[in-house]
Every structure is written in C-alpha cells, then in structure tokens.
C-alpha positions as CSV (number, residue, x, y, z in Angstrom):
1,X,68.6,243.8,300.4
2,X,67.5,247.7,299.7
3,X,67.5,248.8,296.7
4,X,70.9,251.1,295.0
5,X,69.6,254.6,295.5
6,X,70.8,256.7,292.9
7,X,70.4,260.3,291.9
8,X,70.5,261.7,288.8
9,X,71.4,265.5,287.8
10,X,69.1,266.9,285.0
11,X,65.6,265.9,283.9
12,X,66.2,265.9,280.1
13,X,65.5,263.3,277.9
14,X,68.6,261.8,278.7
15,X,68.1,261.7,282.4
16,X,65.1,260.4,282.2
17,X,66.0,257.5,279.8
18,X,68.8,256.8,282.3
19,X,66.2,256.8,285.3
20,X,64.0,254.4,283.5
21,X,67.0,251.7,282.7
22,X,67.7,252.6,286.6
23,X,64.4,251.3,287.3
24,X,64.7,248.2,285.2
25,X,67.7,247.1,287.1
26,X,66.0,247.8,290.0
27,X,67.7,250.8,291.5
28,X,65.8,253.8,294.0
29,X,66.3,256.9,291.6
30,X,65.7,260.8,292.3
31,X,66.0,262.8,289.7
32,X,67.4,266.6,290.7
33,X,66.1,269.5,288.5
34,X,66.8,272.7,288.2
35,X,63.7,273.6,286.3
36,X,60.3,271.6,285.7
37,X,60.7,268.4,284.1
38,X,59.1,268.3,281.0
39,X,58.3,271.9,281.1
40,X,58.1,273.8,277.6
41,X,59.7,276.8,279.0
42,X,63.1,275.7,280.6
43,X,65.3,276.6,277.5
44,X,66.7,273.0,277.6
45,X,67.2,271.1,274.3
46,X,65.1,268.0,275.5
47,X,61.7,269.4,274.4
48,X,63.1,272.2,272.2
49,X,64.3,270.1,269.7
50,X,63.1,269.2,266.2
51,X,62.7,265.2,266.9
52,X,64.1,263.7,263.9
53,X,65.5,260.1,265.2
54,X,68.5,259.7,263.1
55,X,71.8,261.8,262.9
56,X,71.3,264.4,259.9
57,X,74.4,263.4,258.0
58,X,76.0,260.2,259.7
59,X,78.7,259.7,256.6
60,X,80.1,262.5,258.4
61,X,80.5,261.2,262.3
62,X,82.7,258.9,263.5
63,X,81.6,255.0,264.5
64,X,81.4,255.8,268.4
65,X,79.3,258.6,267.0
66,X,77.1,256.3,265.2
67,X,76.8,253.7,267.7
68,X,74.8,255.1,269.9
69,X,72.6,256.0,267.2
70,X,71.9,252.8,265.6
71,X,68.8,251.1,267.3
72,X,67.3,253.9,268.2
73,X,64.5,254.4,266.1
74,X,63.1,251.2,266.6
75,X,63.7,251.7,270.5
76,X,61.5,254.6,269.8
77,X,59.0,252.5,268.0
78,X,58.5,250.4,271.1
79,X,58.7,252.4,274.0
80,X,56.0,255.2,272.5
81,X,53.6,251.9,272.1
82,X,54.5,251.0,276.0
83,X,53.9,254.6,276.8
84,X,51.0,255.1,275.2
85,X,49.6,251.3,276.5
86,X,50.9,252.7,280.2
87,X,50.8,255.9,280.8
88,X,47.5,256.9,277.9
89,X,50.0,259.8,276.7
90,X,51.0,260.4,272.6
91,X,54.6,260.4,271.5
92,X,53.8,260.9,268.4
93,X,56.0,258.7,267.1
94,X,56.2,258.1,263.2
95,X,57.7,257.0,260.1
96,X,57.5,260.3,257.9
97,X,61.3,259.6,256.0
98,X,63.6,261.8,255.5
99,X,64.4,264.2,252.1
100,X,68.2,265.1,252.1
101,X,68.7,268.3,249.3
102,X,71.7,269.1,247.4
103,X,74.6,270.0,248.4
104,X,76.0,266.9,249.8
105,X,78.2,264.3,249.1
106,X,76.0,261.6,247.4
107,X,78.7,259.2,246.9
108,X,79.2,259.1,250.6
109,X,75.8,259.1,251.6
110,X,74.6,256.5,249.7
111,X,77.3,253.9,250.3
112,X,77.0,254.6,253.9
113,X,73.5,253.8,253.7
114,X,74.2,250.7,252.0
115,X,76.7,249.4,254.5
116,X,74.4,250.4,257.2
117,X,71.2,248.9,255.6
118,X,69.7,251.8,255.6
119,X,66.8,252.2,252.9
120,X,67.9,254.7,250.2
121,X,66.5,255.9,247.0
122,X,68.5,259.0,244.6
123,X,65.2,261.1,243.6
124,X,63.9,264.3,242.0
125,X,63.3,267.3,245.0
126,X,60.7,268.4,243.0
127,X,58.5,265.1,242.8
128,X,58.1,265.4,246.7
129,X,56.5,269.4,246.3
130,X,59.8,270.9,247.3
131,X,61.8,273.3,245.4
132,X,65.9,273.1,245.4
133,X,67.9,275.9,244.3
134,X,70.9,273.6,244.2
135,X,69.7,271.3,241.7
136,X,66.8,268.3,241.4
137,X,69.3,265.5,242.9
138,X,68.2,264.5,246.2
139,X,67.9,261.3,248.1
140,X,64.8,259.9,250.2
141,X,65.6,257.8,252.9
142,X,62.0,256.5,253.5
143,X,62.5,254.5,256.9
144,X,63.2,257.8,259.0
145,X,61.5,258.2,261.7
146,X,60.7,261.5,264.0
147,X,58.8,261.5,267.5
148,X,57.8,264.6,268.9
149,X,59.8,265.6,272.6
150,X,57.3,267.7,274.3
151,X,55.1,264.4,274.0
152,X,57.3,262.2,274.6
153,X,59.3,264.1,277.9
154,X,55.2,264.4,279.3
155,X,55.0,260.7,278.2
156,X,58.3,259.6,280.3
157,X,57.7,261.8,282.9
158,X,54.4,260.3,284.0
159,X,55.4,256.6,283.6
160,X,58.9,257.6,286.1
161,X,55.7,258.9,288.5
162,X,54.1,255.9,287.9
163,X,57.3,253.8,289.0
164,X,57.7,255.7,292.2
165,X,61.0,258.2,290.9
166,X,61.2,261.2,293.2
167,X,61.3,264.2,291.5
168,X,63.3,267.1,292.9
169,X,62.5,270.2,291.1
170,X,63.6,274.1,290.7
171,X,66.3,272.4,292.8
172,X,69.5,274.0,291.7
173,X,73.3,272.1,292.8
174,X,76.5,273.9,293.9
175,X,79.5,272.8,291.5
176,X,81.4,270.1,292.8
177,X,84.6,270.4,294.5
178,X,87.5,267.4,294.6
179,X,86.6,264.7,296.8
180,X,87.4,261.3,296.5
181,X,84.0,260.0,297.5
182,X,80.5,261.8,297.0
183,X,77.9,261.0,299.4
184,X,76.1,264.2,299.5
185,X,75.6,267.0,297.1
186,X,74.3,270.5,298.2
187,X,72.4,272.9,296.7
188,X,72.0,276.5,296.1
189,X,69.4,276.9,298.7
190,X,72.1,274.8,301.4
191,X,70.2,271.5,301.4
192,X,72.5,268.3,301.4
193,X,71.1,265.5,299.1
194,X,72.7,262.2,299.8
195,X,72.7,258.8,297.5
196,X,74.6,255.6,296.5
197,X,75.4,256.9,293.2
198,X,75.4,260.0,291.0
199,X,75.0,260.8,288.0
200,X,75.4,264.1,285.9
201,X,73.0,263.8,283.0
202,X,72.4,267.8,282.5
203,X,73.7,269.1,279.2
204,X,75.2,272.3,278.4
205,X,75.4,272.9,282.6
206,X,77.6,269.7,282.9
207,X,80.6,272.2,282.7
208,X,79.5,274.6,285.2
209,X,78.8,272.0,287.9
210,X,81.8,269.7,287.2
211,X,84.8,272.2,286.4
212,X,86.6,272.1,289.6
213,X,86.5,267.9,289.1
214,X,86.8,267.6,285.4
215,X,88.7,270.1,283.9
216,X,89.1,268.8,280.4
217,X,85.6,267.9,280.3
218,X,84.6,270.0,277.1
219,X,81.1,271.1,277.4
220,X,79.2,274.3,276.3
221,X,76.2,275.5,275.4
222,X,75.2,276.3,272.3
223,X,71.7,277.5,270.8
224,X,69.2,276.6,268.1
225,X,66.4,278.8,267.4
226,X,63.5,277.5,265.7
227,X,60.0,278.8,263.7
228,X,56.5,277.1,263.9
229,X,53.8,277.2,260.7
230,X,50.6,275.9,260.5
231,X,50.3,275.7,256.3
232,X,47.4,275.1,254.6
233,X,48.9,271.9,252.8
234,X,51.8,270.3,254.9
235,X,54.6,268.4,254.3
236,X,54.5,264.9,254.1
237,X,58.3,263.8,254.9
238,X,61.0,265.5,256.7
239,X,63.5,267.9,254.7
240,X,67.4,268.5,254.8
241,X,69.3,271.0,253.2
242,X,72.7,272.1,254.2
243,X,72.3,272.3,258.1
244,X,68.5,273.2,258.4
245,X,65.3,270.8,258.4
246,X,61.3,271.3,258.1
247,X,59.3,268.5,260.0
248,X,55.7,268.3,259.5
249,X,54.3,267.5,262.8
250,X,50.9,265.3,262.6
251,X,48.4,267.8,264.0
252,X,49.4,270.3,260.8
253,X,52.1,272.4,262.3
254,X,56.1,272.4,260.6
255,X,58.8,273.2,262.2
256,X,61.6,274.9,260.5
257,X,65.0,275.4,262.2
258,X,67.9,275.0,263.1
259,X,70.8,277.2,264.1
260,X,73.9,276.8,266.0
261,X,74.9,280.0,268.1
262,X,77.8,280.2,270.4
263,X,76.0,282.6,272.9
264,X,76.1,281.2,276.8
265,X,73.6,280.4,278.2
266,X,71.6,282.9,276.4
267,X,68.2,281.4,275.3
268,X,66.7,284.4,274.1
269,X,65.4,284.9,270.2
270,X,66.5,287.3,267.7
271,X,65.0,289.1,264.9
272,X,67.7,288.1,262.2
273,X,67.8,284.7,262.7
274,X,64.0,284.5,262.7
275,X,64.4,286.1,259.0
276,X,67.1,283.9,258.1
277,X,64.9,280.7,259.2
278,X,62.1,282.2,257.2
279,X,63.8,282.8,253.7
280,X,65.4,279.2,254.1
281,X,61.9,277.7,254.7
282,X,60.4,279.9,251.9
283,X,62.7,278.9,249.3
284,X,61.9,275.2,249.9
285,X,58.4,276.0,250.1
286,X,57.1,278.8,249.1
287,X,53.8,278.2,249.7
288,X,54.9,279.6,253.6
289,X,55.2,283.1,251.8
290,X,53.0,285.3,253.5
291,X,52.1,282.9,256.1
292,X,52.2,283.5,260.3
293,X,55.1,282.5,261.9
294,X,52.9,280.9,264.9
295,X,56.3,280.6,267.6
296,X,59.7,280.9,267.7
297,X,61.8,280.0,270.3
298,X,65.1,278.2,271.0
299,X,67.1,275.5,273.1
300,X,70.2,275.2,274.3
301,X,72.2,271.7,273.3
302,X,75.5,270.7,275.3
303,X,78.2,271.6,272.8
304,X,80.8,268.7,272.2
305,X,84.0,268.3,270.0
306,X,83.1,265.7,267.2
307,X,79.5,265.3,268.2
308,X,80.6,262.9,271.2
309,X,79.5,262.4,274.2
310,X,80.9,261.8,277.5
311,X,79.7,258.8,279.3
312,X,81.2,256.9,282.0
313,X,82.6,257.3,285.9
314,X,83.9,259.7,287.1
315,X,87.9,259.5,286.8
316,X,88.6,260.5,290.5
317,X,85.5,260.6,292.6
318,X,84.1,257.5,293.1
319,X,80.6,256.5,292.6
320,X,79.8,259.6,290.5
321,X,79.3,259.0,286.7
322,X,78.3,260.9,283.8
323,X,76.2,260.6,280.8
324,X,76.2,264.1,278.7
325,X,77.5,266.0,276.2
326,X,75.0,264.6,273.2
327,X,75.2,268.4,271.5
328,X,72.5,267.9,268.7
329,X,71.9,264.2,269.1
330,X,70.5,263.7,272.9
331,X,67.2,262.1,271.3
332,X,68.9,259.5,269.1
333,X,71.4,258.9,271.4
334,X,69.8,258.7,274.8
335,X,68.7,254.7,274.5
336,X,71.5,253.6,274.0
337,X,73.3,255.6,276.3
338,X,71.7,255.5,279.1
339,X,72.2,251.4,278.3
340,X,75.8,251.8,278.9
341,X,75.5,254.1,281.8
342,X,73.1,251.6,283.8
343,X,75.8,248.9,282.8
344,X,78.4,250.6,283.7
345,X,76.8,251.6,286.9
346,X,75.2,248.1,287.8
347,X,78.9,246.5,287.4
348,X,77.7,245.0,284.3
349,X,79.7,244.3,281.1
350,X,77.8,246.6,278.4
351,X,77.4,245.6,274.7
352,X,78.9,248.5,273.0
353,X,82.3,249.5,273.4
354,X,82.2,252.1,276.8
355,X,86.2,253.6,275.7
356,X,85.5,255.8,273.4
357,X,83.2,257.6,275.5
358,X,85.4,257.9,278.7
359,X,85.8,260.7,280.7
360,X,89.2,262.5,279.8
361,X,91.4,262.7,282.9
C-alpha cells in the first residue's frame, strides 16, 4: 500500500516537528516554504527566538495552554542526543535554570510549581551576580532548560533530508478559497501542488492564506526584537524580569530581548527599542555598560488570543488541517503538538485532550 502523502505549509519548527511525527507514522511528506528552511534571515520566529523551553510565567496560562508545554523539555533532551547521534549537528541543548526577578506573584508561582513538580527555590537576585531594582526576592527554578533554534532548525532540517522529506522552497501559496475537498494547492508562480493531506503549519501567515476558509481564525503577527553580547564574564542561568529575559548561550554570547510589537509583517529593527533592550539588560547587569551590541534583529511570532493555538482539521474542507498559532511558545509547544496533529491526522485517538484547540467555525 503507498504511503499517505502529505504536505505541509511552513518550514518552522513546528512544521518540521510535524514532518518528523509524519515520518514516524510512515507518511510521504513535502514540506512547502516560502523562504529557506532553517535560514537565519527569513524573519520567522522559529530561529529568531530566545530558546528557553518552558512558558515564562505558566501560573498565568490556562491548562490547554500548559499542556502542550509539559513534556517538552525532556522531549528536547532526547531528540538533541538523536540529532546529534544522527545527523553529527549541535542543538545545544542544556540545563542552565531559570532566575524569575521581582515583580511577580510569588504565591502563585511557587504553588504552581509545586503542583506541577516543578523544582523551585525563593532566593536572593543578588547571590546569582544580578542586580534587581525591584527588590532581592527572586525564585530559581533550577531544572529549566534552553536549546538554541538556529541549531536545532539546521539539526532537524538535515535529519528530514536524511529521511527522504521533499523540500519545496522560496515557494510561495495563493490563499485558499472554499472548497469542500483540497487536492491541489497553487502557488504564486501558478504551479498546482497536489497531496493526500494538508497541513497549514506557518505562523503569523496562517491568516493570510486561510481567510477566505477560516474567518474566525485569529492570527497575526507580532514582533520581537532582540540584542546579542559577547561579555567578558557571562551568565550562568537564564533571567526573567517582567516580560524580558537574558540567556547565556554556551559559546559566550547573551541574548537579551524580548518585545511584542503590533506592526504587520514588518520585521525591520528600530533604534528605540534597541535602547530600551539595552537599559533593561544594563540594569540587571551592568557589567554590559559600555559593551558592543554584536546584532540585533527580530522575528515575527503568530499572535494568538490567550496564548492558544489552533490545532486540528479543518472545519469545512476536508483533509486539510492545521497546527499554528503558538504566538511566543512554538518551541515548547511544537512536540506535543505536532503529536496531536499526526494523531489526529493518522485517525488515531491522541492522549491529550484535541477540544480545546479546535478550529473555530
């Protein structure tokens, strides 16, 4: 019997953790791009992103939220050491933990932490070489892990070569129009792609290519602009503080960011926010004073009410589905959502609740 051949719309993180679940269930996948997969220049939030494998302030989401966030890290753990067995490439993959600065609610976060086994410890800001303007009272969550997605999108990208996944790039679609059954998409360029399946896996430009289809889907982009250091002594763990995070990367380089613009698809930089960045980073360490900002660029993550994504088939059109809308949490989500897609996909019942991740009618 030949294998399902489906095709899936956007080379992110999350399309490709949905092509390699694909694979595992033994389906033919393509994988349509409209840039370069696993290019650093695309102004997608798959390698723009800071990494950190957990969801900032969980306390704060709601349980389909934190569903799909639940396993991943140690999912992460694994695959970068079958990556790195299979493919030679680094992840970068590591347990740095993770140094949450006032002002939060503590209460909150540490009985969430509790009830989610989660290791927590309340601790002074300043006995991890940090400096807090809003008080000493901090909490270190130790077992937080970050992976690094320019690595790990080169990583993934070479093991989906390595298991025969076609890779259409710089390959743009037409949006949608109503149909009851999809057998062929075209592009820009008036090409007619045909598969079993779809699947729309491509962020903030879900919206764009689905409106006519999925009106009430509730997509949009919206920007984050980070800053790159190189310090003479780094970090050694991951820090929080109201909204924006350093992360020491293992080679010596820190990333400081992030912000959340409402701007279109506009993935350009700007001046003030580079200052804005700065002073934040400064005033939790201010040994940065004076020091290069080496880069500073942004990504563009696929806005979403409440954090939540859509994942699921289509309402109307058979044998198209969806997976997107992850906004800041593509990376912590993507395991386990592209889990429930395959399953949903392959006929199969999945192990996590698909409901509350429908697609609105």
């Amino acid at each position: 019997m030949a294998k399902p051949h489906t095709m899936i719309i956007g080379g992110g993180i999350v399309g490709c953790m949905t092509a390699m679940e694909l694979i595992h269930k033994g389906h033919r996948v393509t994988i349509v791009e409209r840039n370069q997969i696993a290019s650093q220049t695309s102004g997608e939030s798959s390698w723009a992103g800071g990494g950190i494998i957990f969801p900032l302030l969980p306390w704060q989401y709601s349980e389909p939220v934190n569903a799909l966030t639940k396993h991943s890290a140690d999912f992460y753990r694994t695959l970068s050491q079958q990556l790195a067995q299979e493919t030679g490439l680094p992840t970068d993959f590591v347990q740095s933990g993770f140094l949450l600065l006032p002002k939060f609610d503590i209460d909150a976060a540490q009985s969430w932490c509790v009830r989610n086994e989660v290791s927590v410890q309340p601790v002074k800001a300043s006995a991890f070489g940090v400096q807090s303007s809003e008080g000493e009272n901090a909490l270190w969550l130790p077992t937080v892990c970050q992976i690094r997605p320019p690595y790990l999108m080169q990583a993934l990208r070479k093991w989906l070569e390595q298991h025969q996944v076609t890779m259409l790039e710089h390959t743009q679609l037409l949006p949608l129009e109503e149909t009851q059954q999809l057998n062929e998409w075209q592009t820009t360029s008036g090409e007619k792609l045909s598969a079993d399946q779809f699947v729309v896996t491509s962020g903030a430009w879900s919206f764009d290519l689905l409106k006519a289809t999925s009106a009430k889907l509730n997509i949009k982009p919206m920007r984050g602009q980070i800053l790159l250091y190189q310090p003479q002594q780094n970090l050694e763990q991951m820090v929080y503080k109201e909204g924006f995070y350093m992360i020491p990367r293992l080679d010596g380089y820190l990333l400081a960011g992030s912000t959340l613009e409402d701007v279109g698809f506009d993935n350009g930089v700007t001046e003030a926010v580079r200052e804005e960045l700065r002073m934040k980073a400064e005033a939790i360490m201010p040994e940065l004073k004076g020091q290069a900002i080496i880069k500073h660029w942004s990504g563009l993550r696929p806005g979403t009410p409440e954090n939540l994504p859509t994942i699921g088939a289509h309402p109307t059109i058979k044998n198209l589905y969806l997976n997107t809308g992850h906004f800041r949490y593509g990376l912590t989500m993507a395991p386990a959502s592209a889990k429930l897609i395959a399953a949903i996909i392959s006929g199969e019942s999945p192990t996590l609740d698909a409901s509350p991740y429908a697609c609105a009618h």
